[in-house]
Steps between C-alpha positions, in 0.01 A plus 500: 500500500855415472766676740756616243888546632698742318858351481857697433720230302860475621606478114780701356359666176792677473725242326496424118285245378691241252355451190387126489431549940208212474706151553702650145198419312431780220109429472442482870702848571307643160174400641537630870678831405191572286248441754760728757464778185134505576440511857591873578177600231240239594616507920362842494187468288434218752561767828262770323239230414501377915507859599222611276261195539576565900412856467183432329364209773248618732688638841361188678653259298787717440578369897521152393760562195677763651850283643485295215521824277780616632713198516383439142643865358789398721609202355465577184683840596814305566438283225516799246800661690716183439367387214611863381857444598520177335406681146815731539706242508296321128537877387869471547542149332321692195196357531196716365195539700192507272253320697476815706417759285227286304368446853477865572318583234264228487384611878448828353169405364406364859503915619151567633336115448332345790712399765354134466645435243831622582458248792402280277815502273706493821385201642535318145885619562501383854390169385707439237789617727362283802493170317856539310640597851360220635673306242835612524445471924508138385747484202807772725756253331452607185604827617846382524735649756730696285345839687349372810402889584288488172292140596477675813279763345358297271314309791448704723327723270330145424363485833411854541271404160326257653456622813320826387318292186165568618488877566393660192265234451313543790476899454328378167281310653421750796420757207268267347728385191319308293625108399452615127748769533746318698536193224524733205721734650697211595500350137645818376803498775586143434500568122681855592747369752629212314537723180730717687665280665620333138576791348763607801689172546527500112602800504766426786602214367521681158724769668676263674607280181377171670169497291592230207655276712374203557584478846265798521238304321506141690549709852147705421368154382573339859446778718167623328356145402745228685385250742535784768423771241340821579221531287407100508470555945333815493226478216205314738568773800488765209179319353344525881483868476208478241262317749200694621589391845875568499706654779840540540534378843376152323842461357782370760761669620692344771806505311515890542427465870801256524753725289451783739493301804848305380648804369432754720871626554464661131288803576361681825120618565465850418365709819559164716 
């Protein structure tokens, strides 16, 4: 079991965001205010899925997930709060939202379906989320430091990811989730998740007026596929999650133990 910390963050969400915030790159800001845009939905599909796969564990083994529950729906409680607050601000720069509602109507057809699989969809999420915070853990620089409050969130949400990676899988596998389901329901998220994620930072950077630039162009080149690139790093731990014998607690993650040890003047415990 893991021993989950809820966490306030000392950040002022109160102050505007600037348009190009991530190190004045267009792509960058495009890519990371899309993935903010979708957080708020898919955090709380995530909470009900722990909840409900807790709720329907036998009351013995209920004991053993119990703390890890609740700093689970915790976590990703703050996470959707802030997150929240950071999508006022895109509202106000004029950027449209339409990740969200697709979202919300897509989990509509998940009403009454076995609570496996909507574990099983969640921990496809918390994967793909654990490995690309992982990533940026190691790549902060190319964060920039125009907002320091926003690379703030950006990993420490990071290590909250990783931290709390293995929850939903293990409730999967406590409720006797099958392998088969777990790789095709994780085949559809990947093909899901990167879809949407496209469509919003086009449509950002369409909104924005950045998207025929070449600038825009070569910086999605570099960061996506670049010797350091996001996709290039992450594709063999994203590959791992198809093994029979996979667990998320395989995958390393000492760099989120050493952001919140090094940075722990950004946020306080909650009920510490």
């Amino acid at each position: 079991m893991t021993d989950l910390v809820v966490r306030r963050l000392l950040v002022d969400m109160e102050a505007p965001i600037a348009r190009h915030w991530c190190a004045g790159d267009a792509f960058r800001t495009a890519l990371f205010n899309a993935l903010s845009m979708s957080f708020p939905v898919g955090e709380q599909f995530f909470i009900d899925s722990v909840r409900d796969g807790f709720k329907a564990l036998p009351p013995e083994t209920q004991e053993r997930f119990r703390a890890e529950v609740q700093g689970f729906v915790g976590q990703e409680a703050t996470h959707r709060r802030l997150h929240g607050l950071y999508n006022a601000h895109l509202d106000k720069l004029g950027l449209a939202n339409d990740w969200e509602p697709r979202a919300r109507e897509r989990l509509k057809m998940m009403e009454g379906v076995d609570v496996r699989h909507w574990l099983a969809i969640t921990a496809a999420n918390e994967h793909f989320t654990a490995i690309f915070a992982d990533w940026m853990l190691h790549n902060a620089d190319l964060l920039g430091d125009r907002d320091p409050r926003l690379k703030t969130l950006w990993l420490w949400h990071s290590a909250e990811e990783s931290e709390h990676k293995s929850t939903a899988f293990d409730l999967y596998q406590a409720l006797g989730g099958s392998h088969e389901w777990r790789v095709t329901w994780f085949r559809r998220v990947t093909l899901i998740f990167l879809t949407d994620t496209l469509r919003q930072t086009v449509s950002n950077l369409r909104q924005d007026g950045t998207l025929w630039r070449w600038s825009t162009w070569k910086s999605a080149a570099s960061y996506l596929f670049g010797r350091r690139g996001l996709i290039r790093q992450t594709f063999k731990p994203w590959r791992e999650y198809l093994q029979r014998d996979f667990h998320p607690n395989q995958q390393d993650s000492s760099a989120s133990r050493r952001w919140l040890v090094e940075h722990s003047d950004q946020f306080a415990p909650v009920g510490r």
